[in-house]
C-alpha positions in Angstrom: 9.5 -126.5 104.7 7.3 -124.2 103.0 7.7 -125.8 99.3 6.9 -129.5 101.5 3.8 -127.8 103.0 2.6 -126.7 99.6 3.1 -130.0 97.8 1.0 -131.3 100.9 -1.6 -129.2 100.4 -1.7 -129.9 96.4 -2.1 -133.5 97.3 -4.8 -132.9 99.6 -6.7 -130.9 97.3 -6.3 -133.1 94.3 -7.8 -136.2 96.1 -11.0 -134.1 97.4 -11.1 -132.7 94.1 -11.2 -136.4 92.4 -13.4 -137.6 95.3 -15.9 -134.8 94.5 -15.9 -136.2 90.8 -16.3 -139.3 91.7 -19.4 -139.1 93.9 -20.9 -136.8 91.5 -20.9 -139.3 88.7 -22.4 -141.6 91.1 -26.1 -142.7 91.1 -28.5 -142.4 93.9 -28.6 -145.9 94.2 -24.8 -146.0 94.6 -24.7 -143.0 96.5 -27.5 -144.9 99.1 -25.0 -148.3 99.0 -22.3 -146.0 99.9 -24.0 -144.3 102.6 -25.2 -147.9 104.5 -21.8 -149.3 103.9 -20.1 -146.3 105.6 -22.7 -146.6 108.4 -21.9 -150.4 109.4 -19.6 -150.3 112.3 -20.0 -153.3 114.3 -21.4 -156.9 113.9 -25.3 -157.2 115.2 -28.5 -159.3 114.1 -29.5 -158.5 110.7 -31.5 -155.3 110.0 -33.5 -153.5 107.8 -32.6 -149.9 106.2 -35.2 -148.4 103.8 -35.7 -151.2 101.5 -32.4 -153.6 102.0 -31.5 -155.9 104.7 -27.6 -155.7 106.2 -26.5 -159.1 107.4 -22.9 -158.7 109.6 -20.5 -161.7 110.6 -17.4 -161.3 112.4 -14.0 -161.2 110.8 -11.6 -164.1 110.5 -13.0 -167.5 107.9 -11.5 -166.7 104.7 -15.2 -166.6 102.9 -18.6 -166.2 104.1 -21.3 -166.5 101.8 -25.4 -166.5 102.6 -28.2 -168.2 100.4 -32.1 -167.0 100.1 -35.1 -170.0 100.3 -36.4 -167.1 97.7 -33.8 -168.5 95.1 -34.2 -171.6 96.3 -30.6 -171.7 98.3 -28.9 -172.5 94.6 -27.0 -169.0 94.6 -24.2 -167.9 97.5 -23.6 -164.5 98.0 -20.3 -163.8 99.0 -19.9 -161.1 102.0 -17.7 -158.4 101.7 -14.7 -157.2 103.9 -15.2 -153.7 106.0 -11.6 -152.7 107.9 -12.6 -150.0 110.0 -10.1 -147.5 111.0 -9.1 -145.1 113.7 -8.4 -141.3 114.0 -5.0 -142.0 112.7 -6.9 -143.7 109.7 -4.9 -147.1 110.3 -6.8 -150.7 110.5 -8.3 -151.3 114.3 -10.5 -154.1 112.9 -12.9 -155.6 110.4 -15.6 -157.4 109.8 -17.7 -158.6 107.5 -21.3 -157.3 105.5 -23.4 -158.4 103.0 -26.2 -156.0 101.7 -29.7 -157.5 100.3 -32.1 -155.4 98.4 -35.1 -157.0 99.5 -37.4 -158.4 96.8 -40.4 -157.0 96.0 -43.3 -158.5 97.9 -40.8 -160.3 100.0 -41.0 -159.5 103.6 -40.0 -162.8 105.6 -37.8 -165.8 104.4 -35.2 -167.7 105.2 -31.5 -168.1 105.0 -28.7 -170.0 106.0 -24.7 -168.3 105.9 -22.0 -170.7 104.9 -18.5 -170.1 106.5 -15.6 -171.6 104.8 -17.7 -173.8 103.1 -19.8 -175.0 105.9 -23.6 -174.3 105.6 -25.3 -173.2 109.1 -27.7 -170.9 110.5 -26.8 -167.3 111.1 -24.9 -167.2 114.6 -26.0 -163.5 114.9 -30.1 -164.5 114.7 -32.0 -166.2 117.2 -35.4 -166.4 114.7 -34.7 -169.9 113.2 -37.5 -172.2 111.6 -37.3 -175.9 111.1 -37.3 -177.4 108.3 -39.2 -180.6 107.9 -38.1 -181.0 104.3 -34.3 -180.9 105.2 -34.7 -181.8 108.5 -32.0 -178.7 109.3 -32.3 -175.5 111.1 -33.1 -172.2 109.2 -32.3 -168.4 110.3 -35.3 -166.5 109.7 -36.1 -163.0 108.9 -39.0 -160.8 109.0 -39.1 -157.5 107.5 -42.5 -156.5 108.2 -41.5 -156.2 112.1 -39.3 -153.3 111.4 -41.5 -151.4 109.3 -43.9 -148.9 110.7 -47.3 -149.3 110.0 -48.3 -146.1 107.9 -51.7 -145.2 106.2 -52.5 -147.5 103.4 -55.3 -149.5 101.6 -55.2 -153.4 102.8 -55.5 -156.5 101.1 -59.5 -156.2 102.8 -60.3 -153.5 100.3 -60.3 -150.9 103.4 -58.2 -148.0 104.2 -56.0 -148.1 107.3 -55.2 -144.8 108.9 -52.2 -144.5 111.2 -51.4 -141.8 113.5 -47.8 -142.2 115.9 -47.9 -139.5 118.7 -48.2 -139.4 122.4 -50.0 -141.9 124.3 -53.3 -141.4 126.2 -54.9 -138.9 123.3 -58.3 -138.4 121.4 -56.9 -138.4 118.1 -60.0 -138.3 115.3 -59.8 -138.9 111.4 -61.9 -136.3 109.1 -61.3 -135.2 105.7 -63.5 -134.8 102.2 -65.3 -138.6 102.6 -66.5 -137.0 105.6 -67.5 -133.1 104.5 -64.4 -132.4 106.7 -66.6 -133.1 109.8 -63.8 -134.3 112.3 -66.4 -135.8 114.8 -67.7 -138.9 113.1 -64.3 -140.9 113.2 -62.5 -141.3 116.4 -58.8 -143.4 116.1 -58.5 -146.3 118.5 -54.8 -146.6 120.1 -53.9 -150.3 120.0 -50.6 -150.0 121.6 -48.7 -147.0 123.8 -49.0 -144.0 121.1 -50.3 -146.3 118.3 -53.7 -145.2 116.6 -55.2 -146.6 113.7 -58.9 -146.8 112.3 -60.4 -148.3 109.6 -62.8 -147.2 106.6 -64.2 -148.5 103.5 -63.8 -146.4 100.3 -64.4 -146.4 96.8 -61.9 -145.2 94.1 -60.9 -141.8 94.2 -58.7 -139.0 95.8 -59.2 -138.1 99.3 -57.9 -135.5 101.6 -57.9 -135.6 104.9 -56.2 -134.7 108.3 -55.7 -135.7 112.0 -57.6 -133.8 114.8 -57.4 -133.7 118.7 -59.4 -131.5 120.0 -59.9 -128.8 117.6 -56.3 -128.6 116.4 -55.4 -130.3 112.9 -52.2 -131.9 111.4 -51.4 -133.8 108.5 -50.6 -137.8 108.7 -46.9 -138.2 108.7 -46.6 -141.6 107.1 -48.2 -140.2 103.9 -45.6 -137.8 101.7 -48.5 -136.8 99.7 -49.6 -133.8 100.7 -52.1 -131.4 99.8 -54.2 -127.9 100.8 -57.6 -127.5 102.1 -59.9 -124.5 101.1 -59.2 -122.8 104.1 -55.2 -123.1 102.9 -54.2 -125.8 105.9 -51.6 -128.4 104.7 -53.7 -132.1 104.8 -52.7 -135.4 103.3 -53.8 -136.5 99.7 -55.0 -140.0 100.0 -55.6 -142.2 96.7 -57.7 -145.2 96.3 -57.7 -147.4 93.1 
């Protein structure tokens, strides 16, 4: 019993050994696949996660594939088989996933999924868009409804600041474009715990900070970050 205990072990510790090898030879980017893949658990409408799109189907055609109007529906992308397993580690079910690294400056378009060869729209979507052209039905995607605003320079040339906190708050924008005067700039909330503002500026670096009342805090949606002369943390803001 004990020599069968000790050969258990050995196995045991020679797999976690070789996984441990394995994911440290693995790049971030695999190590990020890995990490979505192993958090897909059931089928639901497609989603965003950082910068890729998941797409699920249930189990059971022997191929489902999905084409982009960004490539002009001439490739199919085959999905990929998940078998999810219990605490015994045996098969309970499956299902299937295909993962999209979304294009840069892509944030909508449309698809359609083709299951065993027959081309329609995504059963787990509602968003579909007709199409004059081919007189069919599209599923439709939008990426920019998952992603939170954050603060950013806009296509108008002006800076957008965005503040996510409570609702009902005073929540002011000062920094060096304003000699660090807090009181000029007041947010606006334009939905429940939503606050954003708008100001022109030229090219340069910026710092600034939130205020409500006469407490300070960095902005969240900006990793840049930065100390003031009086050594509080504020955000570094740059404008080309």
């Amino acid at each position: 019993m004990k020599k069968l205990f000790t050969l258990v072990l050995s196995v045991l510790m020679a797999t976690a050994l070789s996984f441990a090898a394995e994911v440290q030879h693995m790049t971030d980017e695999q190590l990020d696949y890995a990490e979505i893949v192993n958090s897909i658990s059931k089928v639901r409408p497609p989603y965003l996660a950082g910068d890729k799109v998941i797409f699920t189907a249930e189990s059971g055609p022997r191929h489902i594939g999905i084409a982009f109007d960004f490539e002009g529906f001439r490739t199919i992308h085959s999905f990929k088989l998940k078998k999810i397993l219990n605490v015994d580690f045996e098969e309970s079910r499956s299902l299937y996933f295909y993962v999209l690294d979304l294009p840069k400056d892509v944030l909508a378009f449309d698809y359609r999924v083709i299951v065993d060869g027959l081309w329609s729209v995504d059963p787990m979507n509602e968003s579909t868009v007709y199409s004059r052209e081919a007189d069919i039905l599209l599923s439709h995607f939008d990426a920019s409804r998952y992603i939170p605003p954050v603060t950013e320079k806009k296509p108008s040339g002006k800076v957008q600041f965005v503040y996510r906190g409570k609702s009902g708050q005073q929540v002011r924008v000062g920094g060096s474009f304003t000699n660090w005067d807090s009181w000029i700039y007041q947010m606006t909330e334009v939905s429940p715990g939503l606050y954003k503002f708008e100001l022109s500026l030229p090219p340069g670096k910026y710092e600034y900070a939130f205020y409500t009342g006469i407490t300070s805090f960095h902005d969240a949606s900006n990793p840049q970050k930065c100390y003031t002369n009086d050594g509080k943390i504020a955000s570094l803001l740059v404008v080309n």
